[in-house]
C-alpha positions in Angstrom: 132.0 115.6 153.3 133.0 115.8 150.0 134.6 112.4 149.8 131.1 110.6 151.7 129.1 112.0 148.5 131.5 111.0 146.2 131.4 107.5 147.8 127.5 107.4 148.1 127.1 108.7 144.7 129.3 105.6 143.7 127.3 103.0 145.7 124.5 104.6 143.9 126.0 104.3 140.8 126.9 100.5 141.1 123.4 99.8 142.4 121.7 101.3 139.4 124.6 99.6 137.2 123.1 96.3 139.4 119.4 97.1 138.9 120.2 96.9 135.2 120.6 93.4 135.0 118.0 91.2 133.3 116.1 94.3 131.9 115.5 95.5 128.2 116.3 99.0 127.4 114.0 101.5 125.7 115.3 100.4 122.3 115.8 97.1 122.7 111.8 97.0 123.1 111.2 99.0 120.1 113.6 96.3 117.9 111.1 93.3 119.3 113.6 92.1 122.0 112.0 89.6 124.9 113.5 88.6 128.2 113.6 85.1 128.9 115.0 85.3 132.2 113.4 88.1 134.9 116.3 87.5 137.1 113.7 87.0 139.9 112.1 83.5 138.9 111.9 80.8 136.5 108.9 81.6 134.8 108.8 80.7 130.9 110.8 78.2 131.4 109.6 74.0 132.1 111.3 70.8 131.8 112.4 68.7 129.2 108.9 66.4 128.9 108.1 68.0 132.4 105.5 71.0 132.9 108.1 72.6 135.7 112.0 73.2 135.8 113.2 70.7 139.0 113.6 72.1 142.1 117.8 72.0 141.5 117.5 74.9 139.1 117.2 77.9 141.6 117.5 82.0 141.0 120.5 83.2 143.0 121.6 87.1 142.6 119.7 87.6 139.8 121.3 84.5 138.0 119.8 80.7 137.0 121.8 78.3 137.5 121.1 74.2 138.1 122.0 71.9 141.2 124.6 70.1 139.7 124.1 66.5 141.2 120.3 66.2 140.4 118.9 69.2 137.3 117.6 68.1 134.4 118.0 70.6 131.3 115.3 72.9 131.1 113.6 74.4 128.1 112.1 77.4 127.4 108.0 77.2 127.1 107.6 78.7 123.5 109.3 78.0 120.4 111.3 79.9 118.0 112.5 79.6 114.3 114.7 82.6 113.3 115.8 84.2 115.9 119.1 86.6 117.9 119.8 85.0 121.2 121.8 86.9 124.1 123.2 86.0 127.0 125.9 86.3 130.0 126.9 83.2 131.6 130.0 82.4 133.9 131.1 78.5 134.9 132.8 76.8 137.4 136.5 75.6 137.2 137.1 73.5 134.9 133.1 73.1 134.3 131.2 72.2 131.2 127.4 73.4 130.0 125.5 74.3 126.8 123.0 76.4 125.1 120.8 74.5 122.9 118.1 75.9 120.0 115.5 74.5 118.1 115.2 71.6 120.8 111.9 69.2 120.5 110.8 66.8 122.7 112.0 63.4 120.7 114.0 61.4 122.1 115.6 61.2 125.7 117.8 64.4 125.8 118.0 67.9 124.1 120.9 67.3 122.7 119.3 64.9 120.9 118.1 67.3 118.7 119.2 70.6 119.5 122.3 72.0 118.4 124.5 73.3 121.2 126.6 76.3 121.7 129.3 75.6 124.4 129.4 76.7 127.6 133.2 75.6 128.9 136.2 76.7 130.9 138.1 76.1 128.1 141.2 74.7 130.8 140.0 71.7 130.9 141.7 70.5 127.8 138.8 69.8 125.6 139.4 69.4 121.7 139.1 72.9 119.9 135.2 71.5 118.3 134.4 71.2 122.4 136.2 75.1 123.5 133.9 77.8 124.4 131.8 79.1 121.7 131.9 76.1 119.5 128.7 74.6 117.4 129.9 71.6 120.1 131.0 68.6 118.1 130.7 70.5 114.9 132.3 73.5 114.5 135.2 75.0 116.7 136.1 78.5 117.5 138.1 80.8 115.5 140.2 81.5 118.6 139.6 81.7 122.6 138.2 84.8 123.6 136.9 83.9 127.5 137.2 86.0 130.1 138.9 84.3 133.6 136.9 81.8 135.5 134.6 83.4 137.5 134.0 86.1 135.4 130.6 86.5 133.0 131.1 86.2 129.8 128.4 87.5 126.8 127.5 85.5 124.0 124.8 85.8 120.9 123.9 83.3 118.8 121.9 84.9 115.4 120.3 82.4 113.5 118.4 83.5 110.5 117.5 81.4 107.2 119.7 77.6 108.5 122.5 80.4 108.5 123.9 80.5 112.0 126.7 82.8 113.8 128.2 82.2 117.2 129.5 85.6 119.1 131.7 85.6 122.2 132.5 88.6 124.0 131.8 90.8 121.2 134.0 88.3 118.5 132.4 86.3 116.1 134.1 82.8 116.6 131.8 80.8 114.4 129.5 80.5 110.9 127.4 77.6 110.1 124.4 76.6 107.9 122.2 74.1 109.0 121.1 73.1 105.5 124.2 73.1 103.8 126.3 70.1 102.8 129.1 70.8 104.8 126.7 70.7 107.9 125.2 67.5 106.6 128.6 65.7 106.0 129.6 66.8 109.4 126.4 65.4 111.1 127.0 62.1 109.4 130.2 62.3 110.5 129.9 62.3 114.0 127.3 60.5 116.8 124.7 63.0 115.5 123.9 60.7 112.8 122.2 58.4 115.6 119.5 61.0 116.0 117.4 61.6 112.7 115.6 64.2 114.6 119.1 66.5 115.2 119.2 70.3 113.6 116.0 69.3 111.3 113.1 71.3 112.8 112.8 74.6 111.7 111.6 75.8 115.2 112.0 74.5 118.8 112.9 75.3 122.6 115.8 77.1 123.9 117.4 74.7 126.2 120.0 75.3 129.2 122.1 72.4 129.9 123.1 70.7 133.2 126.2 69.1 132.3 127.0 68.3 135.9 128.9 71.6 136.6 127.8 74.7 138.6 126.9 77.7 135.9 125.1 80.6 136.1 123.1 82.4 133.3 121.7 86.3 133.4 120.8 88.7 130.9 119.0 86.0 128.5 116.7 87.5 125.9 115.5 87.3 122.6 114.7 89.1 119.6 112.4 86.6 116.9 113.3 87.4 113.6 110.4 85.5 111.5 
C-alpha cells in the first residue's frame, strides 16, 4: 500500500510538474511578464505579411513547432523595443532554426531585418558565429553549453538600450550593442550590408524561424522593459 501512494503521489507530482509548462508564476506577473505561447494554440502569433501562421506550424504536447517541408516563419502580432525574452526549445538532429527580434515587414524574409539568435544542434559542424546561442553571423558563443539532442534547452535574450545579452542554459554566451561601431563594422562586413533595413528599428516582431528542420518551442514569454 505504501509503495502505490508513493507511486501515485509521484504521478501526481510529475503531472503538476507537466501542468506548469507554458504558465507565469505569481511573481513573474507582478514583474510585468507575458506569455507568448499558451501551449494550447497559436494565438498572438501571424505570418510574416500574412494575417495567420500556415497550417504547417501546429501545437503538439504543449509545444510549437513548424512543418518542416512547407512553414513560413511566423511573427508575433505586437511589437516590442526593450525587452527580456525566455524560452525552451529542443531541435532535431543535426537541425537548424532561429529566434529573431525587432523583425519588420521590409523585404522578403525576417532575417532580413531581424537579428537572430541561433537555434542549432551544434554537431553539425557549423562555424563558431553559426553554434547555438550566437548573434548568428555576428557574434559567436563564449563556449557550447547545449544539452543532448532531444533535450530542451532554455535560453533569454535581454535587450535593453541597443545593449543585447544572449543566455543559454543559465550561461551568458554572448554581449552585443546594436548601435555600436563594432556592430556596425560587423554588419558591413558580412551579407547584412545588403539589407539597409537589418538591426535599425528600434522595435519590431518576435519571429520563429523555419529553417527546414523539425523544432519545437515552449515556455516563451516576455517581460517589456520600456
Amino acid at each position: 500500500m505504501k509503495a502505490l501512494l508513493l507511486g501515485l503521489a509521484l504521478a501526481a507530482g510529475a503531472l503538476g510538474a507537466a501542468a506548469q509548462e507554458n504558465t507565469l508564476t505569481a511573481a513573474e506577473k507582478a514583474a510585468g511578464w507575458k506569455l507568448l505561447f499558451d501551449g494550447r494554440t497559436t494565438d498572438g502569433w501571424r505570418g510574416f505579411k500574412a494575417p495567420a501562421p500556415d497550417p504547417g506550424w501546429a501545437v503538439k504536447d504543449g509545444t510549437l513547432g513548424p512543418d518542416p517541408k512547407s512553414s513560413k516563419d511566423i511573427i508575433t502580432k505586437e511589437t516590442f523595443g526593450d525587452f527580456e525574452l525566455a524560452f525552451d526549445w529542443k531541435i532535431a538532429p543535426k537541425g537548424n532554426s532561429g529566434v529573431m527580434f525587432r523583425v519588420v515587414e521590409e523585404g522578403d524574409q525576417t532575417i532580413f531585418s531581424g537579428p537572430e539568435y541561433q537555434v542549432l544542434d551544434n554537431s553539425r559542424g557549423e562555424p563558431p558565429l553559426e553554434r547555438a546561442g550566437a548573434l548568428y553571423g555576428l557574434y559567436a558563443p563564449s563556449r557550447d553549453v547545449t544539452k543532448p539532442v532531444g533535450e530542451f534547452n532554455r535560453s533569454r535574450i535581454v535587450l535593453r538600450g541597443g545593449k543585447g545579452e544572449h543566455w543559454l542554459n543559465g550561461v551568458k554566451v554572448v554581449e552585443y550593442d546594436l548601435n555600436s561601431p563594432e556592430f556596425k563594422a560587423k554588419v558591413a562586413a558580412t551579407k547584412f550590408k545588403a539589407w539597409p533595413q537589418f538591426a535599425r528599428s528600434p522595435t519590431g516582431h518576435i519571429a520563429l524561424q523555419n529553417h527546414g528542420d523539425a523544432v519545437a518551442y515552449r515556455n516563451i514569454k516576455i517581460r517589456p522593459l520600456n
